[in-house]
DRENNU-777686 format. One line per field, with one value per residue (C-alpha): residue number from 1; residue in three letters; x, y, z. Coordinates in steps of 0.25 Angstrom, whole numbers, plus 5000, padded with zeros to 4 digits. Example, Ala and Ser with C-alpha at 12.3 -4.5 7.8 and 13.67 -1.06 7.14 Angstrom:
<atoms>
i <- c(1 / 2);
aa <- c(ALA / SER);
u <- c(5049 / 5055);
v <- c(4982 / 4996);
w <- c(5031 / 5029);
</atoms>
This chain:
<atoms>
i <- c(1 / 2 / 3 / 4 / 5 / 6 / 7 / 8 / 9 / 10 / 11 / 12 / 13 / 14 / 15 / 16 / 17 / 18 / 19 / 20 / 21 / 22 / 23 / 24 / 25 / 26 / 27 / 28 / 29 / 30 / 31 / 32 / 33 / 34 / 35 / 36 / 37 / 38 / 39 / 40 / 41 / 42 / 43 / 44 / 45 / 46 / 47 / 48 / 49 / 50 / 51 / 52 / 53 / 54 / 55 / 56 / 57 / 58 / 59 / 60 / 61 / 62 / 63 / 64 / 65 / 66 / 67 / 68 / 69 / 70 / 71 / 72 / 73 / 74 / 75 / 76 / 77 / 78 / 79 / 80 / 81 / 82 / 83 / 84 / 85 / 86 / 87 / 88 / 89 / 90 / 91 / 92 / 93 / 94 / 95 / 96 / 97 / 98 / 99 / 100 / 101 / 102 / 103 / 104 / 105 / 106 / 107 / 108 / 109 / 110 / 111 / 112 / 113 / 114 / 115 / 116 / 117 / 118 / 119 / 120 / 121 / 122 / 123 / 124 / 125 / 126 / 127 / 128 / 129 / 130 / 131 / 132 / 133 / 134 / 135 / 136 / 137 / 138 / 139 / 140 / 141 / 142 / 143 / 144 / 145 / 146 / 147 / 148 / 149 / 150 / 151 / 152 / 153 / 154 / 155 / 156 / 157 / 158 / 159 / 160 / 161 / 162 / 163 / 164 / 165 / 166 / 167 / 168 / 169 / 170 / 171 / 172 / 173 / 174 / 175 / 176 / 177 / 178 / 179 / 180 / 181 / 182);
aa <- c(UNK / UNK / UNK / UNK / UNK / UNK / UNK / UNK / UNK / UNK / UNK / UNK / UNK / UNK / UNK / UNK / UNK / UNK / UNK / UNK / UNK / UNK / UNK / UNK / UNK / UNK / UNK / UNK / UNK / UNK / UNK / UNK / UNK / UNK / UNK / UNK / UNK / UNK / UNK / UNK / UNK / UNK / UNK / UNK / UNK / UNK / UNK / UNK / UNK / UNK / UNK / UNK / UNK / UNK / UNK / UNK / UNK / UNK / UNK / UNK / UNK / UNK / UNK / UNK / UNK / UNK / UNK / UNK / UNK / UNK / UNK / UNK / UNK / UNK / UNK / UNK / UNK / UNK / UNK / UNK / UNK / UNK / UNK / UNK / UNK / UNK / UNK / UNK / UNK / UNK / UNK / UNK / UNK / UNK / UNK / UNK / UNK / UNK / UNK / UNK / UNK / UNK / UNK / UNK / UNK / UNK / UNK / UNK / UNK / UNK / UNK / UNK / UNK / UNK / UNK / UNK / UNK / UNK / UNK / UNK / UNK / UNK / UNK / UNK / UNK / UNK / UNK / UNK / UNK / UNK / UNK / UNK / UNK / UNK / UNK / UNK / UNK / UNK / UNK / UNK / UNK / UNK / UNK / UNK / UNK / UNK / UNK / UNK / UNK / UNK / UNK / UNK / UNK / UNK / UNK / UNK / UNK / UNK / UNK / UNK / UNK / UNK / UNK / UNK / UNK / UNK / UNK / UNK / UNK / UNK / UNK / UNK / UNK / UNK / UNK / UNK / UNK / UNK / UNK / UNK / UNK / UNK);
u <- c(4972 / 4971 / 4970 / 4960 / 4964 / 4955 / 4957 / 4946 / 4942 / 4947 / 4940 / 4940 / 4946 / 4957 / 4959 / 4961 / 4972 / 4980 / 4977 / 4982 / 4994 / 4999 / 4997 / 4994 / 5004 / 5016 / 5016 / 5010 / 5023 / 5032 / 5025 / 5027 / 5043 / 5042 / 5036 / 5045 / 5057 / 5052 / 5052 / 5065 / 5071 / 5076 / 5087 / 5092 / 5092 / 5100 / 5111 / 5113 / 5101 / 5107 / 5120 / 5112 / 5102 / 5109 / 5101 / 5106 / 5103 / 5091 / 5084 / 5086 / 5079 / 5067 / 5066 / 5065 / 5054 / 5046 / 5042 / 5036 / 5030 / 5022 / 5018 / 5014 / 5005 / 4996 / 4998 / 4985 / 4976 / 4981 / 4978 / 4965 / 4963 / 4967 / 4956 / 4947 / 4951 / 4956 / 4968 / 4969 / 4969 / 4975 / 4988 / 4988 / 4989 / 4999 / 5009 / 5006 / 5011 / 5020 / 5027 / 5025 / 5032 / 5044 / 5046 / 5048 / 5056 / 5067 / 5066 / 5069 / 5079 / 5081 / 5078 / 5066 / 5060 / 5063 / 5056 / 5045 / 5045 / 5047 / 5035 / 5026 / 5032 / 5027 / 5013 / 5012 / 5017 / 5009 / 4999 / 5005 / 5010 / 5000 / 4989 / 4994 / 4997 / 4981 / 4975 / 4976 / 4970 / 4957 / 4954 / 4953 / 4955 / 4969 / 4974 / 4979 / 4984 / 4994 / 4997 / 4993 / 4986 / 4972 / 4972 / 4964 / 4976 / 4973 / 4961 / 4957 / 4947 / 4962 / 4962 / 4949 / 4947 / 4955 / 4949 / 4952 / 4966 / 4965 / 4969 / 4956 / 4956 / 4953 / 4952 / 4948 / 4935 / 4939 / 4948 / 4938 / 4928 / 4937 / 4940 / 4926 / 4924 / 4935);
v <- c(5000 / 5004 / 4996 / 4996 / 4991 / 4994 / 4996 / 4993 / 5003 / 5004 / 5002 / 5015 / 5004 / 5002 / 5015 / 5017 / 5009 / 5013 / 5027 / 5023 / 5015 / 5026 / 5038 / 5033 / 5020 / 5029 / 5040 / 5031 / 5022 / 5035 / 5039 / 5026 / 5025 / 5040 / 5036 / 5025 / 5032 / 5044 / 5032 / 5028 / 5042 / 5044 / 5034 / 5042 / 5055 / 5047 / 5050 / 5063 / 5067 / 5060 / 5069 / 5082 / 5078 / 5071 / 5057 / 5047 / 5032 / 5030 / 5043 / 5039 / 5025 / 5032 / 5043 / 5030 / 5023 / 5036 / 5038 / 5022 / 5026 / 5039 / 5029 / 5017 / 5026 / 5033 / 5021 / 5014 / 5027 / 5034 / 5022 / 5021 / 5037 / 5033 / 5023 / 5032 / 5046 / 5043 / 5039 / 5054 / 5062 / 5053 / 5049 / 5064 / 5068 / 5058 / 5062 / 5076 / 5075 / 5065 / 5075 / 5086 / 5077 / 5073 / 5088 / 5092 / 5080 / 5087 / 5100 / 5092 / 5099 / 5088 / 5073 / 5075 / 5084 / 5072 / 5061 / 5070 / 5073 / 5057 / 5052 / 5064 / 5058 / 5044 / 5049 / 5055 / 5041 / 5033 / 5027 / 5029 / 5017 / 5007 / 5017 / 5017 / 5002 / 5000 / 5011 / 5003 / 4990 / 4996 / 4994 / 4979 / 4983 / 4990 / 4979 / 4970 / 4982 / 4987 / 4974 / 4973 / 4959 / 4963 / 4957 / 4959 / 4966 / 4977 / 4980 / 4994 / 4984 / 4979 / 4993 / 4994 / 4982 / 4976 / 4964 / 4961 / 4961 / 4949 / 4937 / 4928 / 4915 / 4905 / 4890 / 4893 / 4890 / 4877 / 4873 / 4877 / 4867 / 4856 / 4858 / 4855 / 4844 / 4836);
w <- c(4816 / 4831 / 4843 / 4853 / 4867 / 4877 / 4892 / 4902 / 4910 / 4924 / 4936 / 4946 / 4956 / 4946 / 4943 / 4958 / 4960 / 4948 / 4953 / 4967 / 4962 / 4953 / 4963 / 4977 / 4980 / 4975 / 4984 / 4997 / 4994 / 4996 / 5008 / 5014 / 5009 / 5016 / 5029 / 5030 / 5029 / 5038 / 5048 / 5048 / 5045 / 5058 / 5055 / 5044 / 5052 / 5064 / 5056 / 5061 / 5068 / 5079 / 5080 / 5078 / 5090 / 5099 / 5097 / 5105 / 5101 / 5111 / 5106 / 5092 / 5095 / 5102 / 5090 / 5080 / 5090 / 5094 / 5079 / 5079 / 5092 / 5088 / 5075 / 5083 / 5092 / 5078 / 5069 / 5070 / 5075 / 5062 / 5053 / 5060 / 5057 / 5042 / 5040 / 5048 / 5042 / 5026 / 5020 / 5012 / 5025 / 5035 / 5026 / 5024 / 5039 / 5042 / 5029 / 5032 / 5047 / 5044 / 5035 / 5047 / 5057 / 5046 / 5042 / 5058 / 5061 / 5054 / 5063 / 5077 / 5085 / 5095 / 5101 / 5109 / 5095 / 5086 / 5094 / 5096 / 5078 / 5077 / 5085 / 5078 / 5065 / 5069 / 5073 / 5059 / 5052 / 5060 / 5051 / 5038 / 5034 / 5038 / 5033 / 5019 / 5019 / 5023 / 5017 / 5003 / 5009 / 5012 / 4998 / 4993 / 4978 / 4981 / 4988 / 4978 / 4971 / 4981 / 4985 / 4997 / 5003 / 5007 / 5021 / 5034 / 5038 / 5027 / 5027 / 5035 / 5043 / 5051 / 5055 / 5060 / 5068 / 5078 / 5076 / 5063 / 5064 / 5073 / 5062 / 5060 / 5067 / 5057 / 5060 / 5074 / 5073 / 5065 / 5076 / 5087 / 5080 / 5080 / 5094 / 5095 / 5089 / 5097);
</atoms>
């Protein structure tokens, strides 16, 4: 005698994000671990970097800033860009100059060289992070499935509109009225 047991079909949305579960999440995971650690590299490098270039402490303090700055300056254009453009192309431009930048850093030959490869190095980030921490809130059905809450914050509207990121102003109204009354 043989048992039966029969599986319901999946849906192509569940399918979807088991598919993006088992193949996507993983290697977005290591890219972020990666570009969190290309951030604060420079630390491990001081090391001996300092004695081979002749880094005093103030330079070493502008070389961490300057990276911070380049990303400050692209950060919102280039996740505007990323809504705009695609996620497939724009996270392709920015790993593969990204990993253009990182490989030259290694060839610097002096101070002025490495501020220069570290501010590029933080126009190629910039983005990254924030972009593949949106990316999958555009979509209300992966939400709950990556944990994230799906807020007024997340959605790619945020990122649109200026104005929706200024916080509702509930019971206004309520207080306006009983002001009236009085």
């Amino acid at each position: 005698m043989t048992f039966r047991v029969e599986v319901p079909a999946l849906s192509i949305g569940t399918r979807t994000i088991q598919k993006l579960r088992i193949r996507i999440l993983p290697f977005v995971f290591l890219l972020y671990v990666t570009n969190h650690l290309d951030r604060i590299n420079i630390g491990f490098a001081a090391l001996t970097m300092n004695k081979e270039l002749a880094i005093t402490s103030q330079q070493f303090g502008l070389l961490t800033g300057i990276f911070f700055l380049g990303y400050f300056i692209l950060e919102v254009p280039s996740n505007l860009l990323f809504y705009r453009i695609g996620a497939r192309i724009w996270i392709a431009r920015i790993l593969i100059s990204w990993g253009t930048v990182a490989v030259l850093t290694g060839f610097v030959q002096s101070v002025h060289q490495l501020y220069l490869a570290r501010f590029l190095l933080g126009l190629a980030e910039a983005g990254y992070g924030p972009g593949i921490l949106l990316r999958p809130a555009e979509a209300k059905s992966l939400v709950p499935h990556l944990g994230l809450e799906y807020s007024r914050f997340a959605r790619p509207e945020s990122a649109r509109s200026s104005r929706s990121l200024v916080p509702p102003r509930r019971g206004l109204r309520r207080k306006e009225r009983a002001r009236s009354r009085l």
